[in-house]
N, C-alpha and C positions, 0 to 999 in steps of 0.2 A: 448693689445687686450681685447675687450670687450667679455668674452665669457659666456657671461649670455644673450646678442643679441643671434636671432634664428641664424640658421647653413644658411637659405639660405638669411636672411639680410647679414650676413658677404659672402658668397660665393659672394652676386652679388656686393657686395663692392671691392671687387678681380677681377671680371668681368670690372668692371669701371673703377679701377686703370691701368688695362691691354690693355684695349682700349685707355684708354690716351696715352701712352707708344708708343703703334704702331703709334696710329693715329699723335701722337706730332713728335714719334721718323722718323719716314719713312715718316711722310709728309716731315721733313724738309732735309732729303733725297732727296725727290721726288723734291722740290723747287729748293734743290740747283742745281739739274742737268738739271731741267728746266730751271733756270735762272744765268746758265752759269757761277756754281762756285761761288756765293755772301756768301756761310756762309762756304764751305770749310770744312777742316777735325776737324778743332778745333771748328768751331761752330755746327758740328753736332754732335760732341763729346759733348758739350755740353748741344746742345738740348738732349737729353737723359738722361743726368745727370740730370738740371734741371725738366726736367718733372718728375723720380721717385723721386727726391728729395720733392715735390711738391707733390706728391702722397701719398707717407711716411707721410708726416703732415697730409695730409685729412682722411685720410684712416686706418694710423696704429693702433690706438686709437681702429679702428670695428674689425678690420678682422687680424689687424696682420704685413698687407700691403707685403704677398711677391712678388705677382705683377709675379711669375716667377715658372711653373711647377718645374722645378730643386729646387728650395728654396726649395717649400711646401714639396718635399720627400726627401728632405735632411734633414728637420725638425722630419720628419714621421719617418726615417731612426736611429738618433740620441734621438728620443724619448721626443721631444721638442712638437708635434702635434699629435693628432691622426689621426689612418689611416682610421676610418669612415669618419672624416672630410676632410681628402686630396682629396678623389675622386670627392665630390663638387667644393671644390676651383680648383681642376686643372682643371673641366668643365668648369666651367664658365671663369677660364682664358684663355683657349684655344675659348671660343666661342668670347670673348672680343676683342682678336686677331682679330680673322678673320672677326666679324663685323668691324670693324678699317680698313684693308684693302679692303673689299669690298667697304665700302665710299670710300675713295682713288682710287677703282678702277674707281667707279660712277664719281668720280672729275678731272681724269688723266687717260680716253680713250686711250690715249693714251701710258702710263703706261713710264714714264719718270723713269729713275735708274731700272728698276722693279718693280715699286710700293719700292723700301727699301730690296727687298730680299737679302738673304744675299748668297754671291758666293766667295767662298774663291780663291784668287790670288797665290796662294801655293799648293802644291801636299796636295792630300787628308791626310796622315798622319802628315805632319805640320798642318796643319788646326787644327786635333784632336785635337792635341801639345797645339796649341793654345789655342782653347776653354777649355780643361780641365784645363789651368793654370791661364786663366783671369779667370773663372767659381770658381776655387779655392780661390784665391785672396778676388773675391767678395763674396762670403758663408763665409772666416774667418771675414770679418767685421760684416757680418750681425751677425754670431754670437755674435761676441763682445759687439755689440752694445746691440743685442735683449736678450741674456740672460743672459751675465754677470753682477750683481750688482753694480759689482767697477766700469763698465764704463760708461760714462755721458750719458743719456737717451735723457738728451734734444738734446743733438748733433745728433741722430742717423739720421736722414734725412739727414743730409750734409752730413754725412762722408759715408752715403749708397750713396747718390748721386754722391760725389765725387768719388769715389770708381768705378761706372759707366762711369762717363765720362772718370776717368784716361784711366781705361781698352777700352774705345771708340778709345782713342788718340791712345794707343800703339796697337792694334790688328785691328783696325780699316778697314785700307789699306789691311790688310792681310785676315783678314776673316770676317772681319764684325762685329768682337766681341758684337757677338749674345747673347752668356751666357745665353740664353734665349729659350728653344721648343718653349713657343708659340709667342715669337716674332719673329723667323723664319719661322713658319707654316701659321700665316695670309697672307703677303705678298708671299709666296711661291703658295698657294690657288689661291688667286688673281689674280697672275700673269701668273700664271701656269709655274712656275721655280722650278722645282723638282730636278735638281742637286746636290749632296752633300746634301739633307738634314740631309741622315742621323747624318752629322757629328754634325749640329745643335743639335742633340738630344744627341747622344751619350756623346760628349764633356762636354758638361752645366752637364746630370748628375751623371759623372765621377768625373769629376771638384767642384760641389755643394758640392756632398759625400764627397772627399777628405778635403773640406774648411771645411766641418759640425766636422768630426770626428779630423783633424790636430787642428782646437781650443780646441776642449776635452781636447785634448790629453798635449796639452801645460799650460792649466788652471788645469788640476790633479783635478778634479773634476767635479761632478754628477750636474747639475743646479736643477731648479724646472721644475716640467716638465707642468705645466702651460703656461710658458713662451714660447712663441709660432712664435714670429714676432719681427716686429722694435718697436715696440711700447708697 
């Protein structure tokens, strides 16, 4: 992370990376249940991955690339970012959201899968289950990658990416593995599918928290507190 760029270059860089995400992740949502299942659970697990993998490269470099309200306060939380800065980034990722699914809305009148919303297939405390344990999963990589030295920098877009899609494939079916507020929140606007949001929310930054302080805790050590993203 560049963090000699002003606060709202890198915010609206987070904004962009976040609109990519819905708009790549929930169009291809949106596609496949328009056109009858052609990309399936494994290609939309993909597309997700893919796109923050993609993101991470353009973007880590500015802002950091958490792409994800839960990251940016699980950063805030573990003392990786500061918390003047969090309130920008999580603006502009929550507005990047929901510009993303309003196109989508503009594009799919008809609002094919929900626009992408995510509706958990499970009792609402599985769901929780869920999302705090993929949310965990993905925050101990992002750690790894973004603030520990010993591990390879250049990797960190794939294995943040892949790290997405895994958790796409396994929670997928089940709750939508969201791991994400505002990639829940656009499509939920959109659509007007207010069901279980909460659990979007709670989950990811239960789950985030968990993944941020369970890597501390295993590395027995204080990083720089510079170090702030994937990048």
């Amino acid at each position: 992370m560049d963090s000699s760029l002003a606060l709202w270059r890198r915010a609206l860089a987070e904004g962009i990376a976040t609109f990519a995400l819905v708009f790549g992740g929930c169009g291809a949502v949106v596609a496949d249940a328009r056109y009858g299942g052609v990309l399936g659970a494994v290609g939309v697990g993909l597309a997700f991955g893919l796109v923050i993998m993609v993101m991470v490269y353009a973007t880590g470099h500015l802002s950091g690339a958490h792409i994800n309200p839960a990251v940016t306060i699980a950063f805030t939380l573990t003392r990786h970012f500061p918390a003047r800065d969090a309130v920008a980034y999580i603006a502009l990722q929550l507005a990047g959201a929901i510009l993303a699914a309003v196109l989508l809305l503009a594009a799919w009148s008809d609002q094919p899968a929900q626009l992408g919303a995510t509706v958990p297939s499970v009792g609402s405390g599985s769901a929780v289950l869920y999302e705090v344990v993929l949310t965990a999963f993905l925050m101990f990589v992002i750690m790894a990658v973004a603030t520990d030295t010993r591990a390879v920098g250049a990797g960190a877009a794939i294995a943040i990416g892949g790290t997405v899609a895994l958790d796409a494939l396994l929670g997928g079916p089940v709750t939508g593995a969201s791991m994400n507020p505002a990639r829940s929140l656009g499509p939920a606007l959109a659509a007007g599918e207010w069901r279980d949001l909460w659990i979007y929310v709670v989950g990811p930054l239960a789950g985030a928290s968990l993944g941020g302080f369970g890597y501390q805790l295993v590395r027995g050590e204080h990083p720089p507190a510079e170090r702030s993203g994937a990048a």
